[in-house]
C-alpha positions in Angstrom: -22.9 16.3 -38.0 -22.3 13.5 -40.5 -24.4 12.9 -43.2 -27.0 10.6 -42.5 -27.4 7.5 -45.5 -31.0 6.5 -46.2 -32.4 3.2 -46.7 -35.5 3.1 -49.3 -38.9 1.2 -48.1 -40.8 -0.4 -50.2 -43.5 2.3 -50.1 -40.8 4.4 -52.0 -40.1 6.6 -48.3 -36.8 7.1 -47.1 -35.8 6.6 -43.6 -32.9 7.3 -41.9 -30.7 4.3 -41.2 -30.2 3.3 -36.7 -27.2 4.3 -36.6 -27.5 8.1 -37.7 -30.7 8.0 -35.7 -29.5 6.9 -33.0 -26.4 10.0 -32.8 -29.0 12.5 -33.5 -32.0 13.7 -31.7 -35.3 14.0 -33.3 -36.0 17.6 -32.9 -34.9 20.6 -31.2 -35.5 21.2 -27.6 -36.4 24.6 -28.4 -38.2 26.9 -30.9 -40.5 26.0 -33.4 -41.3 22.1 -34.7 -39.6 21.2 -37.9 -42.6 21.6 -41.0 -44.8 18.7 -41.1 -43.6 17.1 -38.0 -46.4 16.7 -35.0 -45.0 16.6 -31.3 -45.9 17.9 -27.7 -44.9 21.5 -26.7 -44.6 23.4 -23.9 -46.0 27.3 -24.1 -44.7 30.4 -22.5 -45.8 33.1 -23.3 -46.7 32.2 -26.9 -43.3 30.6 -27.0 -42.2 26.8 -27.6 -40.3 26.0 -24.5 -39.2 22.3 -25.3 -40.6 20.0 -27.5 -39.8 16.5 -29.4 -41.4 14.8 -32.4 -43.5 12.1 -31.7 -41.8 9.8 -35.1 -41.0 10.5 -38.5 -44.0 11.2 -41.0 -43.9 8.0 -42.6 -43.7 5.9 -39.7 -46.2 7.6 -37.5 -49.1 5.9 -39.2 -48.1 2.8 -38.6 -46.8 3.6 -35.1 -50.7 4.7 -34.2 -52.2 1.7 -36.0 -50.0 -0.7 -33.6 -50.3 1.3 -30.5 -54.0 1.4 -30.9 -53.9 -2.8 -31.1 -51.4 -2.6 -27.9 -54.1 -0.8 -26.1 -56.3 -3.4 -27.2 -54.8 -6.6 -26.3 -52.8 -5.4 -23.1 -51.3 -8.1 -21.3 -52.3 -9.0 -17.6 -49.6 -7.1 -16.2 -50.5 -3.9 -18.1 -54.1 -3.9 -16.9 -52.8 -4.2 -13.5 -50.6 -1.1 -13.7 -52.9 0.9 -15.8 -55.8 0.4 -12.8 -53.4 2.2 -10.9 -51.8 5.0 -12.9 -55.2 5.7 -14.9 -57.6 8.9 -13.9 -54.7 10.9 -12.1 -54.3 8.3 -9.4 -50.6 9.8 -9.0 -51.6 13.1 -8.7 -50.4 13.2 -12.6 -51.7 11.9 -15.8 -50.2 9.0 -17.6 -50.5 7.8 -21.0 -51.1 4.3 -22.4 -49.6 3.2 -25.7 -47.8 6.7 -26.4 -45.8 7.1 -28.9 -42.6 9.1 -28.8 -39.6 9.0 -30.9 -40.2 6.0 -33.1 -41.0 4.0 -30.1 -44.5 2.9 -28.5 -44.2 3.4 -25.2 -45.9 1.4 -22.7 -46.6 4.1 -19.9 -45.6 7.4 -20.1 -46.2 10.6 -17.7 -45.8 13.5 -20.5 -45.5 16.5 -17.5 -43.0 14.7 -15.1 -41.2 13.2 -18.5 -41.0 9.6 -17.2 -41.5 5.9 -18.9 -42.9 3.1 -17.2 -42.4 0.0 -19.4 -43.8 -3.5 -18.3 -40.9 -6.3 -19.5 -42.3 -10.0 -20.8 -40.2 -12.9 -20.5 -38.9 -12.1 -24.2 -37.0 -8.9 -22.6 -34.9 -11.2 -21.1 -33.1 -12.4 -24.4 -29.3 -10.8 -25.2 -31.2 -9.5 -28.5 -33.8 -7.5 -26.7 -31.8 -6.7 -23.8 -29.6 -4.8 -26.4 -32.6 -3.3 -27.9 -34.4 -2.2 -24.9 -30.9 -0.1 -24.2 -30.8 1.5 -27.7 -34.3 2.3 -26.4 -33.6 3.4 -23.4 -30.9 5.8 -24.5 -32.8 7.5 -27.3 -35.6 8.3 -24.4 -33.6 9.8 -22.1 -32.1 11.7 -24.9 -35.2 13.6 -25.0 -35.1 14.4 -21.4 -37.5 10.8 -20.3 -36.1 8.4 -17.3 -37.2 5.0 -18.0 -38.3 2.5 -15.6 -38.6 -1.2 -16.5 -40.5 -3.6 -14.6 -41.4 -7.2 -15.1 -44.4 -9.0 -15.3 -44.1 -10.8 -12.1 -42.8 -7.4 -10.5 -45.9 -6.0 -11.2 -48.3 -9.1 -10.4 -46.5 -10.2 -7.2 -46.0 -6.9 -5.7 -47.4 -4.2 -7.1 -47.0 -1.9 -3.9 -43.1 -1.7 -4.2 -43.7 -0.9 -8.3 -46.0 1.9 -7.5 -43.9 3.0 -4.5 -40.8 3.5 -6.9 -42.9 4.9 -9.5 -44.5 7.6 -7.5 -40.7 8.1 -5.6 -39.6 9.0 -9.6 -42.6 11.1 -10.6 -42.0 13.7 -7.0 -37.7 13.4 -7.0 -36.6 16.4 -8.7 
């Protein structure tokens, strides 16, 4: 693997430039999480089975603060969705705000390892469209599919966005 270059914050922390990020994952899919990291695991028999680090130590505060205002001041869209995926509604628990990887995402069902993101009229720039695929790929390179659905997806017909999340959560 090539050695990843750092860039300094201003806090004095180092963090790994986007590109070496981005051609390495950020944890093993097996055994033990690296020291000091925090992530989810899966236990058999005593044993980590797969797991993935939530963000790097000195991002993860920061990560938290700003999912914890997302939850906050959700847009319309997102209050719409979350009435329906809240309280097992799918027969499976989703997440609001979660954070995984260095990314907040906007949905996420941890046991069926699936994304739901709801997409604002700023997705739809060549910047963020680029973004949200850099995004995209380091989530399904720890094992998540990613849907994406609009605003006015969700608030016009929220039947057919259910109906193709629920189709994701069950094909397998």
């Amino acid at each position: 693997m090539e050695k990843c270059t750092d860039d300094i914050l201003p806090n004095g922390n180092h963090t790994p430039n986007e590109e070496a990020v981005l051609r390495q994952p950020l944890a093993p899919p097996r055994g033990k999480m690296p020291e000091g990291q925090k992530g989810v695991a899966g236990q058999k028999g005593g044993r980590v089975v797969r797991s993935y680090q939530f963000a790097y130590p000195d991002r993860i505060a920061i990560l938290k603060d700003n999912a914890r205002k997302n939850r906050i001041g959700q847009t319309d869209a997102e209050k719409v969705l979350w009435e329906y995926l809240r309280r097992n509604a799918l027969g499976v628990r989703f997440r609001r705000q979660f954070i995984i990887g260095d990314f907040i995402t906007d949905f996420a069902c941890i046991e069926k390892k699936l994304v739901v993101e709801v997409d604002g009229l700023y997705h739809s720039t060549e910047e963020q469209i680029e973004e949200d695929r850099k995004r995209t790929f380091h989530l399904s390179q720890l094992g998540f599919r990613v849907l994406r659905f609009t605003n006015e997806e969700i608030m016009t017909d929220i039947n057919k966005v259910i109906l193709t999340i629920k189709t994701n959560l069950y094909e397998q």
